[in-house]
C-alpha positions, 0 to 999 in steps of 0.5 A: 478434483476427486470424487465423492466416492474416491474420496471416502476411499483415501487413507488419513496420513495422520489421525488425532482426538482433538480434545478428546472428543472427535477423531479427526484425520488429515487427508490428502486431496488432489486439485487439478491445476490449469497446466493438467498436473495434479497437485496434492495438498493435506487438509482435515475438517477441525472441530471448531466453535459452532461446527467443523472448519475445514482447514488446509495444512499446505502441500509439504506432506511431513509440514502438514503433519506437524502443523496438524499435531500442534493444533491437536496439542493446542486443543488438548492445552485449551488454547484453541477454542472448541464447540461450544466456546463462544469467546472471539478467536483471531480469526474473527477479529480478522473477519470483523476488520475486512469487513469494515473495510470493505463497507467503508474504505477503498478495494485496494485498502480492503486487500491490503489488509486481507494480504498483510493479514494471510498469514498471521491468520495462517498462524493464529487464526484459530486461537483465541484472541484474548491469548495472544501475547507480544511475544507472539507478535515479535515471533510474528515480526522475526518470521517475516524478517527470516523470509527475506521481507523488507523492513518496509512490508515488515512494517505493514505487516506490523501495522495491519495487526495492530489496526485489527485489535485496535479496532476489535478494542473500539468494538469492545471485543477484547480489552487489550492489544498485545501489538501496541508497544511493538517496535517496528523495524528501521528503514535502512533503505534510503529515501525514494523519489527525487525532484525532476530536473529541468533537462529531464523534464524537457526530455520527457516531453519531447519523447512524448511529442515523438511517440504520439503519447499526447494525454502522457504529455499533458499528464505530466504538465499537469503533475509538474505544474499542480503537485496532483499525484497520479492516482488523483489525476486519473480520478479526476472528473469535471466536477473537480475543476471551478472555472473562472470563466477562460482565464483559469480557476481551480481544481479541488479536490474533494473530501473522499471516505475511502482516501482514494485521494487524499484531502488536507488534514485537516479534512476540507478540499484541497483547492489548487490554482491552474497554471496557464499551461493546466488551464489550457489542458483540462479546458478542452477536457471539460465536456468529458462526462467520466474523468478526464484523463483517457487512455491511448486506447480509450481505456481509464487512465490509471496508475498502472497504464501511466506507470507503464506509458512512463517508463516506455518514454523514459527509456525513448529519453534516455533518462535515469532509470529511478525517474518516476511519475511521483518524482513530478510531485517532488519537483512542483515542492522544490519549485515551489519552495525556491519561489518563496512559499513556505511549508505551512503554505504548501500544507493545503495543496499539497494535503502533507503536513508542513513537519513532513515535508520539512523532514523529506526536503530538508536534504535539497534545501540544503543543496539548494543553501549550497547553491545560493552560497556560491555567489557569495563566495565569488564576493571575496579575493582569494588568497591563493595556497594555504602555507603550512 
C-alpha cells in the first residue's frame, strides 16, 4: 500500500465536477497481494449525503473511467443524491436489510443477502431508491442471466432484491417496490435428489463399517429412519430428545428465530418418533453436554465435514455419483408413503406442507402405481400377437 506522501504524488487518470460543485479525481492505488504482486485498482472519494464516500471503480483502467463519467453525469441529471440531500439511496435500504438479518436471522441468512446484494449495490448503490424502476430491475436480471448464472441464482438474485424494498416498505422508507411483479426465471434443470434404494443404503453401511466411519453410520441411520436433514442432525443436543423411559420417545424439534432448522408451518415442534434402531444411537449419545453427533476428530459434526465423510464412502461403495445425504430424507417419504401415511400426516414431521411434497413425489408415485400394477397384469391370459 502506498503512502501517504506518495499518494499525494499520484496523478488523477480522470477528473470531474460532480454537480458542479467539487472536483473530484479518480485515482489509481496499488494493493500488495498475498503473492508479493501489486495490483492496481481506481477509486475516488464521491461527494455523497453527509460527507465523501470513497468508492472503487475495479481494476479495468478504461471500465473505471466509464464508470467514474456515468456517475459524474448521474450527478449532474440529479439522480444521485448529493450533500445535503436527506432521501434514502439503495445503498441504505441494503444497510437496513443486513442489518436486520444480522440481529435477527442466522449468519448464514445474513450472508446470503449481503453476497446476493453485492452487485446490485455495485450498480445502484448510489442512487436513489425512490428512482429505481422495473426496468432497472429486468436489466438487473438480464445481467445476471449474460454472466452465465443459473436460473436458480437468478432467481436468489431476484428474491433478495424484493425482500430489501419490501422490508424498506414495512419501515416506511419508500412507498412502492419496483421489484414486485418481476417475473423469475424458469427452472429448466430437472429435480435434485432422489430416494435411496435399498441396495445403496446396504452398501453405504457396510463401506462406513469398513472405513471405521461409525458417527457417518449411525448418522445415516438416523436420517434414513427420522427424515431429520443434515443441518438439524448436526444441531441436535439432548434437549431435543424425550425419553420414554428405555423404550424410546421422540426427538422435537424445537421453534428456532433464525430457521437454522425448520419447524411445522404452522410454527409448533415437530415431534418425530424413534425407531428402535434411532433409540439405541442417540441413547448411548444422551450424556454428551453440546450436541450429539461428533466429528472423526472430535470436531462439530457439520454439513461440510458430513458431505465430505460422504462422499469419501460413496466412492469406497461403488454407488452413483448424484447420491447425497439429502437423498436419505427422500427415502424415509417414500417409505413412508408406501407404508400407508398420507402427505397431511407427514406435513408435522417432516415441516413440508402436504401440497409440496405431493407436487415433489408425485413422479415416484406414479412409479411406485406402476409397480403395484404388475401383478394385476399377471391375473389375466395373454392372448398372444396382436394380428394386424
Amino acid at each position: 500500500m502506498a503512502n501517504k506522501k506518495e499518494r499525494r504524488s499520484v496523478r488523477p487518470v480522470k477528473e470531474a465536477y460532480f454537480g458542479g460543485k467539487r472536483l473530484v479525481g479518480l485515482y489509481p492505488r496499488r494493493r500488495r497481494l498475498t503473492g508479493g504482486r501489486n495490483r492496481i485498482y481506481y477509486q475516488a472519494r464521491i461527494p455523497y449525503a453527509g460527507g465523501r464516500k470513497l468508492v472503487s471503480f475495479g481494476t479495468n483502467k478504461k471500465e473505471a473511467i466509464r464508470q467514474f463519467i456515468e456517475l459524474d453525469k448521474a450527478f449532474q441529471d440529479g439522480k444521485v443524491r448529493p450533500r445535503g440531500d436527506t432521501r434514502n439511496t439503495v445503498q441504505d435500504l441494503i444497510r437496513v436489510l443486513l442489518e436486520h438479518t444480522k440481529n435477527e436471522r442466522s449468519a448464514a441468512t445474513h450472508e446470503h443477502y449481503r453476497f446476493m446484494l453485492k452487485d446490485f449495490a455495485r450498480r445502484h448503490g448510489h442512487r436513489n431508491a425512490t428512482d429505481i424502476t422495473p426496468a432497472d430491475i429486468e436489466k438487473e436480471k438480464r445481467i445476471c442471466q449474460r454472466s452465465g448464472a443459473s436460473p436458480v441464482t437468478v432467481n436468489h438474485v431476484l428474491t433478495a432484491i424484493n425482500r430489501m424494498f419490501n422490508y424498506a416498505i414495512k419501515l416506511g422508507l419508500i412507498e412502492t417496490n419496483p421489484a414486485r411483479n418481476i417475473e423469475k426465471v424458469a427452472k429448466d434443470t430437472p429435480k435434485k435428489g432422489r430416494p435411496v434404494s435399498d441396495d445403496e443404503m446396504e452398501a453405504m453401511v457396510q463401506a462406513c463399517d469398513e472405513l471405521g466411519y461409525t458417527e457417518l453410520r449411525d448418522a445415516i441411520i438416523v436420517l434414513e429412519q427420522t427424515g431429520l436433514r443434515i443441518g438439524e442432525l448436526a444441531q441436535m443436543t439432548a434437549e431435543w430428545i424425550q425419553w420414554d423411559g428405555n423404550s424410546g420417545g421422540f426427538i422435537v424439534i424445537p421453534p428456532s428465530a433464525d430457521k437454522t432448522w425448520r419447524t411445522r408451518k404452522d410454527k409448533q415442534p415437530r415431534r418425530i418418533l424413534m425407531s428402535p434402531d434411532v433409540t439405541d444411537i442417540l441413547h448411548a449419545r444422551k450424556d454428551n453436554e453440546s450436541t450429539l453427533f461428533r466429528g472423526v476428530r472430535g470436531a462439530p459434526f457439520n454439513k461440510d465435514t458430513a458431505r465430505k465423510l460422504w462422499n469419501r464412502t460413496r466412492k469406497h461403495a461403488g454407488v452413483a455419483d448424484d447420491l447425497t445425504l439429502h437423498c436419505l430424507r427422500h427415502r424415509f417419504i417414500v417409505k413412508a408413503r408406501k407404508a400407508g401415511m398420507t402427505y397431511e400426516q407427514l406435513e408435522p414431521i417432516t415441516g413440508n406442507s402436504a401440497a409440496i411434497m405431493r407436487q415433489y413425489y408425485s413422479e415416484w408415485d406414479e412409479q411406485d402405481i406402476s409397480d403395484m400394477m404388475q401383478p394385476v397384469f399377471a391375473q389375466f391370459n395373454r392372448w398372444g400377437d396382436r394380428q394386424d
